[in-house]
C-alpha positions in Angstrom: 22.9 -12.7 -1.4 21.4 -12.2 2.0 21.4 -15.6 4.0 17.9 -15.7 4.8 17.2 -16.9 1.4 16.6 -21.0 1.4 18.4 -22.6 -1.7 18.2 -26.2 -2.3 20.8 -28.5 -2.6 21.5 -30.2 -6.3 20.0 -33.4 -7.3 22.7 -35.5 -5.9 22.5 -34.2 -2.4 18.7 -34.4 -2.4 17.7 -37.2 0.5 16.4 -40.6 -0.6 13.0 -39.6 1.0 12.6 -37.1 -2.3 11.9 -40.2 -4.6 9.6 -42.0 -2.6 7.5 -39.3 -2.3 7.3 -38.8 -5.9 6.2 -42.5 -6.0 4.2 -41.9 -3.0 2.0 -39.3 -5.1 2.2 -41.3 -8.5 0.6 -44.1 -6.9 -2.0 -42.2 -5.3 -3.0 -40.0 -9.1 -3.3 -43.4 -10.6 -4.8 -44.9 -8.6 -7.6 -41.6 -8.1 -9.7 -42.9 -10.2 -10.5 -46.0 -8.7 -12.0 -44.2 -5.8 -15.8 -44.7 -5.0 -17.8 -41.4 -6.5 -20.6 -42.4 -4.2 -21.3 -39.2 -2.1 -23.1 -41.2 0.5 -19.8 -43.0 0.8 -17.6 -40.2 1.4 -20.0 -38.6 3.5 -20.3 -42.0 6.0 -16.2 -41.9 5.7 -16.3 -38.4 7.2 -18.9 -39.4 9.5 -21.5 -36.9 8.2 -25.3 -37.6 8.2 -26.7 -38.9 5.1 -27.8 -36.8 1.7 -31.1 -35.8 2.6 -33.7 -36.3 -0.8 -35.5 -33.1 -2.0 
């Protein structure tokens, strides 16, 4: 096997950090739909001029 080829390490040397990431991104998918769905909203967020009306 040639050693440019990354493997990773078992489960039981993975870092701590590995886990709280996972929570990290659970919290975040649950708590996605709680976001505002106001476009006016995320545009004012991102500091983008306001939905003009046609």
């Amino acid at each position: 096997m040639p050693s440019s080829i990354h493997t990773h390490p078992p489960p039981a040397e993975c870092p701590s950090e590995v886990p709280q990431a996972f929570g990290a991104g659970d919290e975040r998918l649950i708590g996605w739909p709680a976001d505002p769905r106001d476009g006016d909203y995320w545009r004012a967020e991102a500091g983008l001029p306001a939905h003009l009306a046609s």
